[in-house]
Backbone as JSON Lines, residues from 0, in Angstrom:
{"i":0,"aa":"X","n":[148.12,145.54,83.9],"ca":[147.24,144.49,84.35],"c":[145.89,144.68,83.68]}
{"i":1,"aa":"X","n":[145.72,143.46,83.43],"ca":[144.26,143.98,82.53],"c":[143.12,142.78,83.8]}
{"i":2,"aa":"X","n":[142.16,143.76,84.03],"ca":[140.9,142.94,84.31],"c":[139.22,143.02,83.3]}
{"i":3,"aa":"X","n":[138.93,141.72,83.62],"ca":[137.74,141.58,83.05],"c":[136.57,141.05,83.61]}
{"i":4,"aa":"X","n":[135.57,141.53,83.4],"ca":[134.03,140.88,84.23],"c":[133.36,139.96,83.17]}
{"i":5,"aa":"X","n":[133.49,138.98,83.61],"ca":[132.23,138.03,82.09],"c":[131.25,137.44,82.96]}
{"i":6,"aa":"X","n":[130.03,137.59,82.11],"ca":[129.04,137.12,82.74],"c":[128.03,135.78,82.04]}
{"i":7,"aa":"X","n":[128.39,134.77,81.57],"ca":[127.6,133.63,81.69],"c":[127.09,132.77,82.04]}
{"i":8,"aa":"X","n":[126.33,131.56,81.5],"ca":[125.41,130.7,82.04],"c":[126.21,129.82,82.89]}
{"i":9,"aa":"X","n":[127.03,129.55,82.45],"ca":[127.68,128.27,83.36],"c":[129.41,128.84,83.97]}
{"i":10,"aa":"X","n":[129.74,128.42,85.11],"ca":[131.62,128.16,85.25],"c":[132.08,127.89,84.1]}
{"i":11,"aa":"X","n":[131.91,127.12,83.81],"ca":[132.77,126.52,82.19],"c":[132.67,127.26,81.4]}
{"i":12,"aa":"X","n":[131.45,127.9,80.83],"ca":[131.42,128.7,79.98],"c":[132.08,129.9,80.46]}
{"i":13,"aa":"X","n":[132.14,130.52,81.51],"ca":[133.13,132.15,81.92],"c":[134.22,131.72,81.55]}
{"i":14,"aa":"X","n":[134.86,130.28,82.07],"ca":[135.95,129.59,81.98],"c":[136.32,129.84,80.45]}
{"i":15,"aa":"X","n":[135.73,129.33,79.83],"ca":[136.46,129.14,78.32],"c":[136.62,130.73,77.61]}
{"i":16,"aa":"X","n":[135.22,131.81,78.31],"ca":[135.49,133.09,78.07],"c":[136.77,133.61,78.18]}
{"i":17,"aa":"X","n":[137.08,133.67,79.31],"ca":[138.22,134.26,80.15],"c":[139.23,134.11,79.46]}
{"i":18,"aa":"X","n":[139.65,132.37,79.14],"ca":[140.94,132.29,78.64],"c":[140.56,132.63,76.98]}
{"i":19,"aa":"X","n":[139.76,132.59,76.11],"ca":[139.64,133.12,75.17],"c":[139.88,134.85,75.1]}
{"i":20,"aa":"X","n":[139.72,135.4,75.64],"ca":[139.99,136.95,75.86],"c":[141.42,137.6,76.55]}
{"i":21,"aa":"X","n":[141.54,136.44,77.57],"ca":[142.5,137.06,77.98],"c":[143.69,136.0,78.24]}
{"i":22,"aa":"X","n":[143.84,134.62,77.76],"ca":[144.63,134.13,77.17],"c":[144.98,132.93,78.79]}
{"i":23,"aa":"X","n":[145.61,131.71,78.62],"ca":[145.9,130.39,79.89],"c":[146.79,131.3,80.71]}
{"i":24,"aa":"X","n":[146.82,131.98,80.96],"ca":[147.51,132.82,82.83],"c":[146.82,133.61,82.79]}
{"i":25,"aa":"X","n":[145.4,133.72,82.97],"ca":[144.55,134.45,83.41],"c":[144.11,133.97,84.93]}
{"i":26,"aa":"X","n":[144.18,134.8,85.91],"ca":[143.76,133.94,87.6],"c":[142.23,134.89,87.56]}
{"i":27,"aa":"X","n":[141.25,133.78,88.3],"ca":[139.98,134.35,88.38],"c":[140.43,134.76,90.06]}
{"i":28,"aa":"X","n":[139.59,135.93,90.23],"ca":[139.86,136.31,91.78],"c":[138.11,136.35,92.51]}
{"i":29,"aa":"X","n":[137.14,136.35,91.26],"ca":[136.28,136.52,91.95],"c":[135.04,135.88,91.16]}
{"i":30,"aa":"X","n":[134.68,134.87,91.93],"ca":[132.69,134.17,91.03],"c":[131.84,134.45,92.24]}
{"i":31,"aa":"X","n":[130.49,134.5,91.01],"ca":[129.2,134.84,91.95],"c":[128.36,134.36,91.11]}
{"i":32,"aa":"X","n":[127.32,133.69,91.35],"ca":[125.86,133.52,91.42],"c":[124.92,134.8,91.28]}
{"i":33,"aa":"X","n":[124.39,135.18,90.15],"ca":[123.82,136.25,90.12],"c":[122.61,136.17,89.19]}
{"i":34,"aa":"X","n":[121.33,136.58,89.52],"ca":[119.89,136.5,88.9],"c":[120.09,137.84,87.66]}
{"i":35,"aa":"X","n":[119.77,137.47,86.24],"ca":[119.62,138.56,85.27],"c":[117.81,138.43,85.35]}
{"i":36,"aa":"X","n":[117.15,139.73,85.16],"ca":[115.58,139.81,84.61],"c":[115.91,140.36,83.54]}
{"i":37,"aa":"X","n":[114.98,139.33,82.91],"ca":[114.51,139.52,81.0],"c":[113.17,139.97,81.32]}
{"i":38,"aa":"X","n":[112.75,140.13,79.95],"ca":[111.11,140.67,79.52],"c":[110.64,141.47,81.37]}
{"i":39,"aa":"X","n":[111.22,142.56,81.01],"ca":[110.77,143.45,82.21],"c":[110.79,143.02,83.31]}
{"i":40,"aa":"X","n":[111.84,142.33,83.89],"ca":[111.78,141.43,85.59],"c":[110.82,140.07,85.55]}
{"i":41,"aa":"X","n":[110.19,139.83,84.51],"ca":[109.29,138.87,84.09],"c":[109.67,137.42,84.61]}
{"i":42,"aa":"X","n":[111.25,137.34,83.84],"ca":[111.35,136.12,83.63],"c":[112.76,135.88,84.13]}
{"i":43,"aa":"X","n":[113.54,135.11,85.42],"ca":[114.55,135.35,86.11],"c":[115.51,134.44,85.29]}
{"i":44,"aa":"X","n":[116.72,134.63,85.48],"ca":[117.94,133.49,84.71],"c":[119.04,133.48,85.85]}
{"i":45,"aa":"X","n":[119.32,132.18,86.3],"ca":[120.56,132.97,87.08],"c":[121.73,132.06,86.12]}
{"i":46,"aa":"X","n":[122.71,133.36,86.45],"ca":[124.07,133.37,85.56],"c":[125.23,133.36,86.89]}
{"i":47,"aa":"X","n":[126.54,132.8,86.12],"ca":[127.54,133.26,87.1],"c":[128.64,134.52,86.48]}
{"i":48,"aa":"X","n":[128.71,135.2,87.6],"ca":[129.48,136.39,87.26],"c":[131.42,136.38,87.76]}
{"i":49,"aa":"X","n":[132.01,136.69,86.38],"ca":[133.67,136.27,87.24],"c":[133.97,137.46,86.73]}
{"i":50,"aa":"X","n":[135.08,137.22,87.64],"ca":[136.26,138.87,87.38],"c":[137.46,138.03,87.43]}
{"i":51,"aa":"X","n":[138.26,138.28,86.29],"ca":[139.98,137.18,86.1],"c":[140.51,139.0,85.4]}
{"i":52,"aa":"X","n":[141.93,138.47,86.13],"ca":[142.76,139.34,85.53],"c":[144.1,138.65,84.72]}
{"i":53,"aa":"X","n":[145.18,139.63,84.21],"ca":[145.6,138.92,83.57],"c":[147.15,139.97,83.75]}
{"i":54,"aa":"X","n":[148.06,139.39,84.53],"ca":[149.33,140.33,85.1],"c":[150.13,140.51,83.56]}
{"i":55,"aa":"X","n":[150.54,141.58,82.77],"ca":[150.9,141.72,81.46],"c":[152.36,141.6,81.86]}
{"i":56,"aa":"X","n":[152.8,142.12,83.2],"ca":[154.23,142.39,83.53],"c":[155.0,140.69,83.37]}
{"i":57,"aa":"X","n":[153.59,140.1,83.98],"ca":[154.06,138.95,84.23],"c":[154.52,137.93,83.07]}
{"i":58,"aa":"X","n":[153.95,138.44,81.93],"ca":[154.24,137.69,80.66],"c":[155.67,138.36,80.44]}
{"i":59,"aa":"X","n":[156.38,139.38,80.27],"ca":[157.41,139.83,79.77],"c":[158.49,139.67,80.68]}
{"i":60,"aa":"X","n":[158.46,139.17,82.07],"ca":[159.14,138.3,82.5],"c":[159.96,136.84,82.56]}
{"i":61,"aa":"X","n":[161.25,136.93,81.98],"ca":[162.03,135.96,81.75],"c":[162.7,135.3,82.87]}
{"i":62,"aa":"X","n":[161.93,134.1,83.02],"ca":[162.73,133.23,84.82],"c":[163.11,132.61,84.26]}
């Protein structure tokens, strides 16, 4: 099982991450809303944070 954390600006954008990395049967299990500080806590961004995994067993399964 492989998991991954991506962290960008938009849903869509983790979205297109996710399945770019870890390929269309990737299930997200977990988003969040999360503030990054740039230039020393200066300047706030909020990003969304996902965690998708990706079952490997499940690909080498023939139904």
């Amino acid at each position: 099982m492989k998991k991954k954390k991506i962290t960008a600006n938009s849903m869509q954008e983790a979205t297109i991450q996710i399945r770019q990395q870890l390929g269309k049967d990737a299930v997200i299990l977990n988003s969040k809303t999360v503030v990054k500080r740039k230039l020393f806590g200066l300047k706030k961004q909020q990003m969304v944070e996902v965690i998708a995994v990706l079952d490997q067993d499940f690909e080498e399964k023939s139904w």
